[in-house]
Legacy VTK file of the C-alpha trace (Angstrom):
# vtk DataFile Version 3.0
C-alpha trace
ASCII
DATASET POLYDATA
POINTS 60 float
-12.991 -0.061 -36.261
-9.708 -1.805 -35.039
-9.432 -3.892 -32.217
-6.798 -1.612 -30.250
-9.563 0.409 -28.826
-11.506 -2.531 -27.474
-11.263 -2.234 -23.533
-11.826 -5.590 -21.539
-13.655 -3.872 -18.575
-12.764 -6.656 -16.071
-8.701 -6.440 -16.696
-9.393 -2.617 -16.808
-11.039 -2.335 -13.281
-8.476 -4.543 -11.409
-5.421 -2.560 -12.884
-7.257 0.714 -11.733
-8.436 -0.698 -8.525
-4.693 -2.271 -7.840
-3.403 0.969 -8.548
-6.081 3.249 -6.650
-4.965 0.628 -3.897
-1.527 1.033 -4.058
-1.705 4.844 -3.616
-4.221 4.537 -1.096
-2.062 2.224 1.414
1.496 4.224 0.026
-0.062 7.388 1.312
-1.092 5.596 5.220
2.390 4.405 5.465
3.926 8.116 4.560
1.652 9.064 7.719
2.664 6.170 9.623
5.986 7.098 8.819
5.629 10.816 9.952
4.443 9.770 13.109
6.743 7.236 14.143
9.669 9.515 13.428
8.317 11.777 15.775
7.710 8.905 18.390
10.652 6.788 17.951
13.653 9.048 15.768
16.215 6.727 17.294
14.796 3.174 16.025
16.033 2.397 12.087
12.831 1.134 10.974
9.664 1.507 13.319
6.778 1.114 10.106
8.711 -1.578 8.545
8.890 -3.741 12.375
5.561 -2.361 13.288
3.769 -3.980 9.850
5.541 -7.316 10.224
4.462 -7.859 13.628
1.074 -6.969 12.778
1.431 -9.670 9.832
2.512 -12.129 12.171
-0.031 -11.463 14.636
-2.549 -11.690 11.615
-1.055 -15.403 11.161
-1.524 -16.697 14.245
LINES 1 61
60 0 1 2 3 4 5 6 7 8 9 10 11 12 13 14 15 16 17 18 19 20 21 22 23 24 25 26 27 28 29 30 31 32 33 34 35 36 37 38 39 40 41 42 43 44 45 46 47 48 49 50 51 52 53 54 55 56 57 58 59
């Protein structure tokens, strides 16, 4: 058996769980998105000001 099929479970399970992540958080910000157009459609870049003062507020 060659070594190419050996799967180190640990590496394996964060790039899955990095990636399921990813999606997961890409897919509340297309909603966020959505919503804030409908709220705001006049400011450039509600999501993008709204998650850095959130961040900041996190800080603190």
């Amino acid at each position: 058996m060659s070594d190419s099929k050996v799967v180190d479970f640990s590496s394996a399970g964060k790039k899955h769980r990095h990636a399921r992540e990813h999606e997961r958080k890409e897919a509340k910000v297309e909603d966020m998105r959505g919503r804030f157009a409908n709220a705001l459609p006049d400011k450039p870049t509600p999501v993008k000001d709204y998650l850095k003062k959130k961040r900041q507020k996190k800080k603190r």
